[in-house]
N, C-alpha and C positions, 0 to 999 in steps of 0.2 A: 187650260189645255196646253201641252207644249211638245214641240215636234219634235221626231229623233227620225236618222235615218233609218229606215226597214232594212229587209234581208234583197229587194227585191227593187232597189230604189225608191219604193213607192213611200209615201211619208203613213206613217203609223202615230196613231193616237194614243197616248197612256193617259190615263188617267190617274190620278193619286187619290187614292183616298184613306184620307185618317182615321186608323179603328183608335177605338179606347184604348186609354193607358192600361195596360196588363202589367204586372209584374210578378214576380216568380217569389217563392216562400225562400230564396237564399241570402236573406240578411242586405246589407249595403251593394253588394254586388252584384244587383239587379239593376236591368238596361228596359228601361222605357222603348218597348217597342212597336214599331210602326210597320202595316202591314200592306204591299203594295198592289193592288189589284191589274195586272196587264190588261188590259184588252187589244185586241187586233186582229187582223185579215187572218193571220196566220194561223195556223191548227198544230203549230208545236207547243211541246210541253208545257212549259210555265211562261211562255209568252218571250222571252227574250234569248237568245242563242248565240254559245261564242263561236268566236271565229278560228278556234281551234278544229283542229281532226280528230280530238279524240271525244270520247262523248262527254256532251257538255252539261258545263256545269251550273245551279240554281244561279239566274240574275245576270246573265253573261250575255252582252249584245252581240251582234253578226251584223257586219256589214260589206259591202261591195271593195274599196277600194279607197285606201289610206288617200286623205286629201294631199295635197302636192306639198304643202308644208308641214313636217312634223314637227317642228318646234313649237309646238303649243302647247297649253295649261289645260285646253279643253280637252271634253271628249270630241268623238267623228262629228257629232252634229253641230258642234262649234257653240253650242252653248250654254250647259252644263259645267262649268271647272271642275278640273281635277282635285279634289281636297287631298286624295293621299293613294300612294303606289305600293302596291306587295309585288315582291318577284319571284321565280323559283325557276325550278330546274328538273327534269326527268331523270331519275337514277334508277340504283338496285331495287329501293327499296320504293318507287315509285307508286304500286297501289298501294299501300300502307298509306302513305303521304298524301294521294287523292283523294282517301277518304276520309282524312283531316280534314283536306282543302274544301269539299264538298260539304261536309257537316259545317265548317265556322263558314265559307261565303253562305250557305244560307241561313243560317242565323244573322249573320251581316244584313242580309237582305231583311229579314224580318225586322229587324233593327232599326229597318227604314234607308239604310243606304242605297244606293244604286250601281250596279257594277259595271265594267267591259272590260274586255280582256283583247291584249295584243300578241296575238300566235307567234312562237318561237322563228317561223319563218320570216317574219317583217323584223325581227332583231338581228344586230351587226353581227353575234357570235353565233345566230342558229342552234339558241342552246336555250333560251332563257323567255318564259312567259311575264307577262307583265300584265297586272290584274287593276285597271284603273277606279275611286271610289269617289262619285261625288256622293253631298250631304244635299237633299231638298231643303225646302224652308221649312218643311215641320218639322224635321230630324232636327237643326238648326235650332229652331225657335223652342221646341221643349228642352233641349239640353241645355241652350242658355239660361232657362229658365234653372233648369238644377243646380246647376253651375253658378247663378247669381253672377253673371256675367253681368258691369256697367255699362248702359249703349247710352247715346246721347239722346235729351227727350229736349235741349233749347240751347241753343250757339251762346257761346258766355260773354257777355256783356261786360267785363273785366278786361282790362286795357292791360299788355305784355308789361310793361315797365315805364320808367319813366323818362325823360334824357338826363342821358350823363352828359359833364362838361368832356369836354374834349373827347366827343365819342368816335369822333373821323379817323382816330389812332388805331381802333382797332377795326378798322374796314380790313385792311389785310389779311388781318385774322379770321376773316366773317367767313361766313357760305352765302350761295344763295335762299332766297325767302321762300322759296317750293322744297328746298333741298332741310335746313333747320326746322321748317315747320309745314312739316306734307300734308297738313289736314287741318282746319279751323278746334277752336277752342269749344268746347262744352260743355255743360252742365250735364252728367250723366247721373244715373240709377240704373239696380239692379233689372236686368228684363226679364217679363210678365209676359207669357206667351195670351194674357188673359184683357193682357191692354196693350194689344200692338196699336191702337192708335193713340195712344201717349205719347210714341217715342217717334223720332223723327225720321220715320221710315218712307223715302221716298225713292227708293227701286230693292227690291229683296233680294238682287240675287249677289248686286254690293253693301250689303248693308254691314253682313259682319264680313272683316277682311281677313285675307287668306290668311293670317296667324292664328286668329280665334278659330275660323273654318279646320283647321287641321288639329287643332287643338282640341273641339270638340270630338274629330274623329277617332284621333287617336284616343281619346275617352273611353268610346266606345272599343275601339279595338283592345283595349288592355282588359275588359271585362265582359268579351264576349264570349261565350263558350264553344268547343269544337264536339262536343259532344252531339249524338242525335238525341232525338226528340224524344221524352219520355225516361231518359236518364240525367243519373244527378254523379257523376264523376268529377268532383269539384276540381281535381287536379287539371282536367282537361279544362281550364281557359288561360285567355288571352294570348296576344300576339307574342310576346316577349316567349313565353315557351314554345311556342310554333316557331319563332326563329332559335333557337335553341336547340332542338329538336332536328330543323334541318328543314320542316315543313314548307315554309320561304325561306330563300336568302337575306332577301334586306324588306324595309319598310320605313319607307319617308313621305313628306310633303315635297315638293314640286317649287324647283327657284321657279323667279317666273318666265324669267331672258338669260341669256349669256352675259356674262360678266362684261363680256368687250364690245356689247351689240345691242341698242335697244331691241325688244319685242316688235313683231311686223305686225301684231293685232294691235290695234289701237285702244283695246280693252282691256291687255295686259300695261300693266303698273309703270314697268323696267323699273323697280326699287333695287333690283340690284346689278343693274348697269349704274344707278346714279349714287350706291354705294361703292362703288369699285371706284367711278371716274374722284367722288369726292372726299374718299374718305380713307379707301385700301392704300392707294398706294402712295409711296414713300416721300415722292416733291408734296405731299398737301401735310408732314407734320408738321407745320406750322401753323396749321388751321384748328380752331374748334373743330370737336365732333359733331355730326347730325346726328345726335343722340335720340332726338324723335323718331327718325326714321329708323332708327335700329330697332328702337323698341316697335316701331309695327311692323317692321319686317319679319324680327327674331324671337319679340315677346319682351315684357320685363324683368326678367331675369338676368338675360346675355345684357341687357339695356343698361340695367343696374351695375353690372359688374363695368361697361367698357366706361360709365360715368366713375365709379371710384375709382380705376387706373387712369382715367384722365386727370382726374380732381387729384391725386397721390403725384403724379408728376407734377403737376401743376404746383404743388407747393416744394416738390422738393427742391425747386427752381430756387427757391431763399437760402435752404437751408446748404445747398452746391455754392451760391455767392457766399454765403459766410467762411461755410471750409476752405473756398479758395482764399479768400481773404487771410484765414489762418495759415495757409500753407504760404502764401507768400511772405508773409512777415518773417515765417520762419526762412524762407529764401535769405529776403532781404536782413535779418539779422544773424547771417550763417559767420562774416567775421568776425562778430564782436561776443561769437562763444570762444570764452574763456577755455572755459575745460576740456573743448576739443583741441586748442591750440596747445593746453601743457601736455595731454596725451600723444598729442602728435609730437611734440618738442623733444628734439634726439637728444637735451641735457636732461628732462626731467620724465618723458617715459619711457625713453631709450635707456634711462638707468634706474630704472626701477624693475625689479624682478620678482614676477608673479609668482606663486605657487600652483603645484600642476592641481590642474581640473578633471584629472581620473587619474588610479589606481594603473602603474606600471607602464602604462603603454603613453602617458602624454608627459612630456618635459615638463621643465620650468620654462617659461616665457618672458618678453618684454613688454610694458604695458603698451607700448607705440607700434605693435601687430593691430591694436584694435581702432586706428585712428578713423580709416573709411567708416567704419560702423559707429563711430562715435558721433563726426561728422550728419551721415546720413541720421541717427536719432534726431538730432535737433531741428531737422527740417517738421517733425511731429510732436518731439518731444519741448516744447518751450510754452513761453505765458501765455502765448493764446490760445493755448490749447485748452486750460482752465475756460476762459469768456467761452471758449466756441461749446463745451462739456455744457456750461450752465445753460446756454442759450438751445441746445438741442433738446434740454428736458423741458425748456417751454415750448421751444418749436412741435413739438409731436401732440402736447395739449391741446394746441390750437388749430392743427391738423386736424385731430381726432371732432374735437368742439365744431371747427366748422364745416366740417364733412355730415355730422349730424343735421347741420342745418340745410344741406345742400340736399342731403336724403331726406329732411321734411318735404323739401320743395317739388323735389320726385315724386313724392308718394301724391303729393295731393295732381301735380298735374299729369298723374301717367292713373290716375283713379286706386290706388293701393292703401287709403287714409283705414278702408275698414275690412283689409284683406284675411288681416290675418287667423280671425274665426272661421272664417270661411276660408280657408287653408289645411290649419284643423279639422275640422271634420267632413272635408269634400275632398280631400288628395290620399285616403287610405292607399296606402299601399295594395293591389293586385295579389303579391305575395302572398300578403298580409293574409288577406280574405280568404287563399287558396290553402294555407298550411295550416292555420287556426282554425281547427274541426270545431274545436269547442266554443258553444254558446253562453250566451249569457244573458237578460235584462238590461237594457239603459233605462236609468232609474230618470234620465230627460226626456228623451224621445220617445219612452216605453215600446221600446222596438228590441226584436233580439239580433244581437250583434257577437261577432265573434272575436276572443280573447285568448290569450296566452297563459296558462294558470302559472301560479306564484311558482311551484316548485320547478319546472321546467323552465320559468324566466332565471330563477337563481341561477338553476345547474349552468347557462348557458355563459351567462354573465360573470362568473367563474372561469371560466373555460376560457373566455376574452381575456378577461384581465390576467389572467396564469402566461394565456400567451405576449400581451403585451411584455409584461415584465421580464419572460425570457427573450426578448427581443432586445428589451433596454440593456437589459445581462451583458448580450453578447455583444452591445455596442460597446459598454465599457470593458468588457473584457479587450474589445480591439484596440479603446485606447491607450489601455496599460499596452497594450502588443505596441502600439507605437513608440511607445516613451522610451518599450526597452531600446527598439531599434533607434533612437536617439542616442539614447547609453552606446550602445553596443559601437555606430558609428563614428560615434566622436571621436572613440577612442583610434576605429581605423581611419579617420580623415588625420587626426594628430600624431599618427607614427609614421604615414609618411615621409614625414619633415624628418631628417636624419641631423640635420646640424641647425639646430633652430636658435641657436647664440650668433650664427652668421646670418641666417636668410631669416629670421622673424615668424618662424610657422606660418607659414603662410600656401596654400595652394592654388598653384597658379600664379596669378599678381594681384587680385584683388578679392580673394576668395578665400576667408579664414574658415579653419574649421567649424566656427559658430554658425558661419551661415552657410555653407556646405549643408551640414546637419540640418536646419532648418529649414532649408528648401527642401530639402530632398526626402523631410519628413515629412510636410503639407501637402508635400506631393502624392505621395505614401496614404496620407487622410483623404484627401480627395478621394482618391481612386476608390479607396475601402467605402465611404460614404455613397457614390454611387452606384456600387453593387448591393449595401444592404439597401438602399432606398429600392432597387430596380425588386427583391425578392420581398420587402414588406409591404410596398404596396398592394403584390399580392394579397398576402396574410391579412392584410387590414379588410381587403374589403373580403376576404372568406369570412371572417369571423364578427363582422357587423349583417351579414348576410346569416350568417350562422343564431342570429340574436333576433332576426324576426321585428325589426322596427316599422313601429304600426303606422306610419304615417313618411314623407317623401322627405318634410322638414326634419323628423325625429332620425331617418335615416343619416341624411346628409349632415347631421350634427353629431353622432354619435362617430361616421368615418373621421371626420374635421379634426375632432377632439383624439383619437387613436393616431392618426397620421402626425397630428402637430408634434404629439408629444414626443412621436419616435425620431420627429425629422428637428424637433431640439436637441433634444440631448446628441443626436447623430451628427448634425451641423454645426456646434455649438461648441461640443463637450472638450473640443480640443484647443479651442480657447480660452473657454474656462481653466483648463490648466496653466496654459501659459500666461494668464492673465494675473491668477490668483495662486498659482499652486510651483510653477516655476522656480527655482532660488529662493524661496521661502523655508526651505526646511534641508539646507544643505548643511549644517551644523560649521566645524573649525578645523584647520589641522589638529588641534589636540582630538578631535573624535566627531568622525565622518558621519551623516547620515546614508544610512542604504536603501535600495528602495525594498527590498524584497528581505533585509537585514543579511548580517555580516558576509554568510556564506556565498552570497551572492556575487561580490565583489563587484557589484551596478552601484555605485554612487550617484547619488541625485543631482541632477542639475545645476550647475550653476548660472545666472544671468550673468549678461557679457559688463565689466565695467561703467558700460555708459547706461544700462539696466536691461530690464525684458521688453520694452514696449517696441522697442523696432523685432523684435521677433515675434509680437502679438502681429504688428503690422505685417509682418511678411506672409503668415497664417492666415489672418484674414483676407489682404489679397489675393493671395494662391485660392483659398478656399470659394470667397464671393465671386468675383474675378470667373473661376474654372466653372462653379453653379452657371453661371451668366450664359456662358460662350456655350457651352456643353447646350443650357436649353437651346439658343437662340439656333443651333447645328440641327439641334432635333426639330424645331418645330418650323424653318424655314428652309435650309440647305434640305436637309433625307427627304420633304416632302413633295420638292420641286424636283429631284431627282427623279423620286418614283414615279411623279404622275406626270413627269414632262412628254412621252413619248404617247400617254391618254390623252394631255392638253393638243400636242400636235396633234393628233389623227381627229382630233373633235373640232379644230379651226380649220382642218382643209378640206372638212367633208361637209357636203351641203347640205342646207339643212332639209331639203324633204327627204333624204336618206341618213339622217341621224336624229332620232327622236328628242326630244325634252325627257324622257324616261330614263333613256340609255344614256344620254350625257351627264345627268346625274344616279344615274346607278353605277359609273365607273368613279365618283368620287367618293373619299374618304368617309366614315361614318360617325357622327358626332355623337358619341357615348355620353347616357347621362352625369356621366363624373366629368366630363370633358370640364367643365368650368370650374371642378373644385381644386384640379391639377393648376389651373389659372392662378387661382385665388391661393396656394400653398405656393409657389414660387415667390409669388410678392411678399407675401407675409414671411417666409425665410428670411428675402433681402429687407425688407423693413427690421428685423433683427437683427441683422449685418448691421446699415446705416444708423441704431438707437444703440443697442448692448455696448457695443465694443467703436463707438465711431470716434471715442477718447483719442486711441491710435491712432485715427487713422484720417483726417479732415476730409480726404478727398472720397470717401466711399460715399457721401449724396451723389458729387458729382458723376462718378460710375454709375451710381444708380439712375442716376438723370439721363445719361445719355443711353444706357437699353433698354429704361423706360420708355422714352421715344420712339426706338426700335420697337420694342415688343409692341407697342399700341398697334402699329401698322405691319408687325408680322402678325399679328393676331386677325384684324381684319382684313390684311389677304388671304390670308386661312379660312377666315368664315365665308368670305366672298368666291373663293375659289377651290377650294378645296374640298371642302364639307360638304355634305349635302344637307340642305335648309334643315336647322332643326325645328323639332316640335314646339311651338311656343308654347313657354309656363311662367306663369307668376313666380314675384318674390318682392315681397317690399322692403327690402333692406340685403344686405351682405350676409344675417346672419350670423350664426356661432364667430365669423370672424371680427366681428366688431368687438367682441368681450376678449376673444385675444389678444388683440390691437392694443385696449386699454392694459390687460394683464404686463405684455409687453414693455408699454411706454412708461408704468409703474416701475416694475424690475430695469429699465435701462437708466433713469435716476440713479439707484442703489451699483449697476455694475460701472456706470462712469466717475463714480463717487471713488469705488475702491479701485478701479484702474490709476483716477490720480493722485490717488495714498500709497495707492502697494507698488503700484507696478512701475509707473512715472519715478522718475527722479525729482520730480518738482518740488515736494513738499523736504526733504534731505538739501534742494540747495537754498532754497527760502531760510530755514533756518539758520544754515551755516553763514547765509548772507548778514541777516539781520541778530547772530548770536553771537555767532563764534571768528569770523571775520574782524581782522581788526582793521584792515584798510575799506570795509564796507565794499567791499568789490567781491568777485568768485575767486581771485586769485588764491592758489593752496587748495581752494577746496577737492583737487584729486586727489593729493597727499594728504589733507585730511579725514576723505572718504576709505581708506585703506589701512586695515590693522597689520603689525607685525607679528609676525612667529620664525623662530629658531631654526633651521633648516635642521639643526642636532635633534629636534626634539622631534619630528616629523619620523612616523611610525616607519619600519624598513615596507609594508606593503603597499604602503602609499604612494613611494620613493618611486624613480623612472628605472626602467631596466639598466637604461645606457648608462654609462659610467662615465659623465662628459662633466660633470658639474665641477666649476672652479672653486676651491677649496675658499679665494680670497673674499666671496660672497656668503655670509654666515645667517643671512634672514632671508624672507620671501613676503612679500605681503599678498592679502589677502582680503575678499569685499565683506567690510562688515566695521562696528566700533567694540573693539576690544581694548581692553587696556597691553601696552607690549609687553617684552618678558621681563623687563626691570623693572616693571609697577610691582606692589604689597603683592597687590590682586591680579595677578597679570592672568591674561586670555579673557576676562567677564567682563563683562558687559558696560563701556563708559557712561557716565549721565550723559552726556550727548544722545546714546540709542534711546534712552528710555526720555527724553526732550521731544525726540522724533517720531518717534513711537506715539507721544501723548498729541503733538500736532496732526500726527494722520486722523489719528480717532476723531477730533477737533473737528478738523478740515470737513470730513466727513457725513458728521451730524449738523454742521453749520450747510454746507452746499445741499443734503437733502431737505433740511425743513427751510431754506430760502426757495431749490427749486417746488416742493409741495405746496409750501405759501401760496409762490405765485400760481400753478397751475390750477391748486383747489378756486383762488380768486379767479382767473380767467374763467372759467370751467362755469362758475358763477355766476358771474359777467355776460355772457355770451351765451341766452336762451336757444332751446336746444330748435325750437320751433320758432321763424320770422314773424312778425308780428301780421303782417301785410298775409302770411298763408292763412294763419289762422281767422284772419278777418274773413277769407277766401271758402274755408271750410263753412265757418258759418254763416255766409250768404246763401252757400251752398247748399246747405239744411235747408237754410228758411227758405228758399224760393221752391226745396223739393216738396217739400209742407205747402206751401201756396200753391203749387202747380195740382199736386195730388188735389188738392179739395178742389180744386176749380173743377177738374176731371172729374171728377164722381160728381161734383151737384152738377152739372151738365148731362152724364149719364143717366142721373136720376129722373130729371127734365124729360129728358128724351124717353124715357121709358114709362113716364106717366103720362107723355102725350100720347104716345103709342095705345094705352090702353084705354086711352079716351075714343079715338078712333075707330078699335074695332067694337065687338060688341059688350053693351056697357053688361060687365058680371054683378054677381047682387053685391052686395051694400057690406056683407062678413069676407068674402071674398076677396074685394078690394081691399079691404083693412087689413087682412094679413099679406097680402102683396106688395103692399106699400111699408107693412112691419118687415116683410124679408128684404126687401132694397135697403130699405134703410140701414137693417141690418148688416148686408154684404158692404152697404158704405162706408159702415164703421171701422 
């Protein structure tokens, strides 16, 4: 029996009593329900009355006078929790809406929940009801049971680890021992609402904690129906189209404290005051996470994801020491470049005169315009930039290899080792069940279940990928739109310069037109890139919605795989040009390439002297760089903004007049994509720092440092912002671990051709060890430069202005041509085709040494610790040992039993003892 306050103060008696399991003829989407018998003093309706004025609704308590504190998780009688809150609103359309509300809460009720409701009058806005839902222990105990929920049935006798030497180093780093590990270790199995004395149940109303308590409700809530009794309008369930609809506003579980405040019940948790104090905020990035306590706070899903963004900084920590190490050297050996000292040298690039880089509008040049930029190339472009390219395609191997093993060791100690069938076919989609009219046979279960027939999957699946591909379309359509605007600019940053034999083309004093264009083209991409991303996310998730995925995993893998591809080619594509497509196909003055050909008069790119890779660099900082800030604006500045004027008015109002309901019903609502948005920004910049990180040494390092930020703007976010999400399983990362590796593959292959094509390394390597005869760089600028005729140089090509000195009769040009007195002159020297044969070289020698090693590591490094899997199977065997002790004990006790009462005849007994034994088996 257990008390609740009456209407009348007086205490009233409920009684619970569990009818049979009933279920309905509608396939998977039938809810085990429980039926509650009221009894009491009172002679109203169905025994329980809200405290509303208008007439009340099935399962709705009434009581006298809101207790002095509202900051609780309970209901009035202080002992019940709150598993989960709906709220809503009176409008136009208000009976329409009541009679929603009235059909699903009493189905809710039937369902076995128990309701009360907080009248619009006791809310801050005088606007908004709030419908509070605890779960009993047989609501509880049967849906775990469905759910295959693991509770613990024996505390695990398996010791945390072993000592390390010098473990005193990382006390700094530590948490406290309550705070890392909020609950003892167990042995668990799935619960058996049929052997609750198996499992280690020593009070019920804590047994399961409030992440599974809400978890289950919300269960229920996504497949309950609003329909009345007697009809079958499958459209009409779940919560998700009642909020949709309008029906409620919102629906969540219940933090359990204020972030800044332990709880005043000594029965509430405060898990997230002792997430806030240890974890949110920003003096404790130095710490480990309480990755335990996340996952019983939030579930393991958010668990799983804050452990890979932990574990991904954690190593990018090596691979930021190595870049910095490369970027230094290149500091520290900035004077002993050669080739930036003869382009800088007013005798040898001060008189050498370039041929122009577009058609009418840009002069001739001096090669000693591009000294800055030469300069700044080598701080990236030098030797170690090769070791750090090799050492990155092992580094992500080893990442990828021991993060596997980090996720074995999750799955087995957060219970996830055998989730993922039961994932499968326990997380159907709602939708799912609501849109798919059509039936069918499970040839397993022999159950009818409903399906998507083949021609309507087609059509759908069509319709996806038609739109995907017009999306890719018009991403490269935008990037051709940039290139031109490259073209088109260069030409107006180079006319500027009206006397460029005096002042060096130069804009400004440090600002050539090369990178003029290049900034202001990155910039240009940016901007484009986060406008299509802001309008495809849309699209993406209309038309994964649009396809109907029958399960929560299959959804979230099919958005993954849509979004990734469109935010590659969108994030990417514009480096891929410059990486690979740049100055590659600029052809000679005897005969220009165009981009669009002749009529055009847009000549293609050329790279600057000292090559493309400081303009790859420049691309990919604007680009990763503006990703970064852009997020970290969105997800920490706009949101402290908006809710800062909420946070005040909730810290200075006390708490028996601002509820635990309304303090979080004024926060943010965490959307089930909320984590996939997570998990796509990382895997961007993990693209950034693998693809292109040739360029660029320092992009770990960026990445390290708002990795660190993002960990702890994310969990002020969840701490303070969100209101508690629904805890849900996930034993792994998902679709994004197979992109990760996809990725890490392809960033071999594009560091490979960055330092063939793009790098100048492999052109001075040669000339070093070739063609060099003092065995030094010296010459090799004027060796790098072919000659042509200025006479021979077409009139369209020529500058407008009329400045050129007669006494200057050639121009050079990037590339190995023979000059105009060779047999052959303009084609191509043995030299190019020397260089040409070393890139290819270079190329297939640096992928199959970095494959070598990677496949051997990958090898090396089982994916599962030796010590879990010893762990798993202990684990069996002692669930096998326990189980049989439990039944022969059962059995014991049930033959004593019939010895006792009256002895039944002799055939009797024998098949009684046949059926136990039976149920033993």
């Amino acid at each position: 029996m257990r008390r609740i306050t009456g209407k009348n103060k007086d205490e009233t008696l409920i009684e619970l009593q569990s009818a049979a399991d009933s279920q309905t003829a509608d396939g998977p989407a039938t809810l085990t329900a429980f039926r509650i018998n009221l009894h009491s003093d009172e002679t109203s309706g169905n025994g329980i009355n809200s405290s509303s004025e208008r007439a009340p609704l099935p399962g709705h308590t009434e009581t006298d006078k809101l207790q002095p504190n509202k900051d609780t998780v309970f209901f009035r009688d202080g002992v019940r929790r709150i598993d989960f809150v709906l709220s809503y609103v009176d409008d136009k359309d208000g009976e329409k809406k009541q009679e929603r509300r009235r059909a699903f809460e009493a189905n809710l009720e039937k369902a076995g929940l128990e309701l009360e409701t907080e009248d619009k009058v006791d809310s801050k806005d005088q606007k908004t009801y709030f419908l509070k839902l605890h779960a009993p222990w047989d609501v509880l105990a049967a849906y775990a049971d469905v759910l295959k929920i693991k509770v613990p049935f024996k505390e695990s006798d398996i010791p945390h680890g072993q000592d390390v030497p010098l473990e005193w180093l990382t006390h700094p780093f530590r948490l406290p021992d309550n705070i890392t590990r909020p609950q003892p270790d167990y042995f668990t199995y799935p619960f058996d609402k049929a052997k609750t004395d198996f499992f280690l149940i020593s009070d019920k109303d804590t047994f399961f904690p409030p992440s599974t308590r809400n978890r289950i409700v919300f269960y229920i809530l996504a497949r309950c129906p609003y329909y009345n009794e007697g009809r079958k309008d499958r459209d009409k369930t779940g919560i998700k189209r009642l909020l949709s609809n309008g029906t409620y506003t919102a629906a969540f579980p219940l933090h359990d404290c204020r972030y800044w405040k332990r709880a005043r019940n000594a029965e509430c948790e405060s898990e997230r005051f002792n997430l806030y104090r240890h974890w949110a905020r920003f003096l404790c990035f130095y710490k480990v996470q309480p990755l335990n306590l996340i996952r019983k706070y939030y579930g393991e899903k958010i668990g799983i994801y804050f452990a890979w963004l932990g574990f991904y900084t954690e190593m990018l920590f090596f691979a930021a020491v190595m870049g910095l190490i490369c970027f230094t050297y290149g500091v520290l050996s900035y004077d002993d470049n050669i080739s930036s000292k003869e382009i800088c040298d007013p005798d040898i690039g001060g008189n050498i005169m370039m041929c122009p880089l577009c058609d009418k509008k840009c002069p001739f040049w001096k090669l000693n315009s591009t000294c800055l930029s030469s300069w700044q190339s080598h701080l990236f472009d030098n030797e170690g930039t090769v070791f750090f390219a090799i050492f990155m395609g092992i580094w992500v191997t080893l990442f990828l290899e021991f993060w596997k093993r980090r996720q074995a060791r999750l799955e087995y100690e957060w219970d996830l080792v055998d989730f993922e069938e039961e994932q499968q076919q326990l997380q159907i989609r709602p939708e799912f069940e609501i849109r798919c009219t059509n039936r069918r046979l499970n040839k397993i279960t022999q159950e009818m279940e409903p399906y998507l027939p083949v021609t309507s999957k087609c059509a759908r699946f069509c319709l996806s990928g038609a739109t995907v591909l017009f999306w890719i379309s018009l991403i490269l359509a935008c990037v051709i739109g940039v290139i031109a605007y490259r073209l088109a600019v260069y030409a107006a940053f180079a006319s500027i310069i009206k006397d460029p034999m005096r002042k060096i083309q130069v804009v400004g004093r440090f600002i050539t037109p090369q990178l003029a264009t290049s900034v202001t083209a990155s910039c240009l991409n940016f901007v484009i890139i986060m406008i299509l991303n802001y309008f495809y996310e849309q699209v993406a998730v209309w038309i994964t919605d649009m396809e109907i995925p029958k399960t929560h995993l299959e959804y979230e893998n099919r958005l993954t795989m849509k979004m990734f591809l469109f935010q590659f080619v969108n994030c990417y594509s514009s480096c891929f040009y410059v990486a690979f497509f740049k100055g590659k196909f600029v052809g000679s003055p005897e005969k220009y390439s165009y981009m669009f050909g002749k009529w055009t008069e847009m000549r293609n790119e050329e790279c600057d002297p000292g090559g493309c890779l400081i303009e790859l660099t420049t691309q990919l900082v604007i680009v990763m760089v503006g990703k970064q800030l852009w997020g970290n604006i969105q997800e920490a500045l706009l949101p402290l903004i908006r809710n800062w004027w909420s946070s005040r008015r909730g810290r200075h109002n006390p708490e028996n007049h601002y509820s635990r309901w309304e303090q979080d019903h004024v926060l943010q609502n965490f959307s089930q994509l909320g984590l996939f948005y997570e998990y796509l920004e990382m895997v961007i910049q993990f693209g950034f720092i693998t693809l292109f990180v040739a360029s660029f040494p320092l992009a770990p390092l960026l990445a390290l440092c708002n990795n660190i930020l993002e960990i702890r703007v994310d969990a002020w976010k969840f701490t303070t912002q969100f209101r508690r999400p629904v805890a849900s399983k996930a034993r792994n990362i998902g679709a994004w671990q197979e992109i990760l590796n996809a990725v890490a593959i392809l960033s071999v292959v594009t560091n490979a051709f960055i330092m063939a094509f793009t790098s100048d390394m492999i052109p001075r390597m040669v000339y070093l060890y070739a063609y060099s005869k003092e065995n030094s760089m010296r010459g090799y600028v004027n060796n790098s430069l072919s000659i042509y005729n200025v006479s021979e140089i077409s009139p369209k090509n020529m500058p407008e202005d009329d400045w050129f000195d007669n006494s200057t009769s050639t121009c050079r040009y990037r590339d190995y041509r023979h000059p105009p007195d060779h047999i052959n002159k303009y084609t191509h020297t043995m030299q190019f085709w020397h260089i040409l044969a070393a890139k290819m070289a270079f190329i297939i020698i640096m992928e199959h040494v970095v494959f070598v090693v990677k496949f051997f590591v990958a090898w090396m490094i089982p994916d599962v610790p030796s010590d879990v899997k010893a762990r798993i199977k202990r684990e069996r065997y002692l669930i096998q040992e326990y189980l049989h002790k439990y039944e022969v004990e059962k059995l014991k006790m049930q033959l004593s039993a019939s010895f006792i009462t009256e002895p039944p005849s002799e055939t009797s007994l024998s098949m009684d003892k046949h059926e136990v034994l039976s149920e033993c088996l």
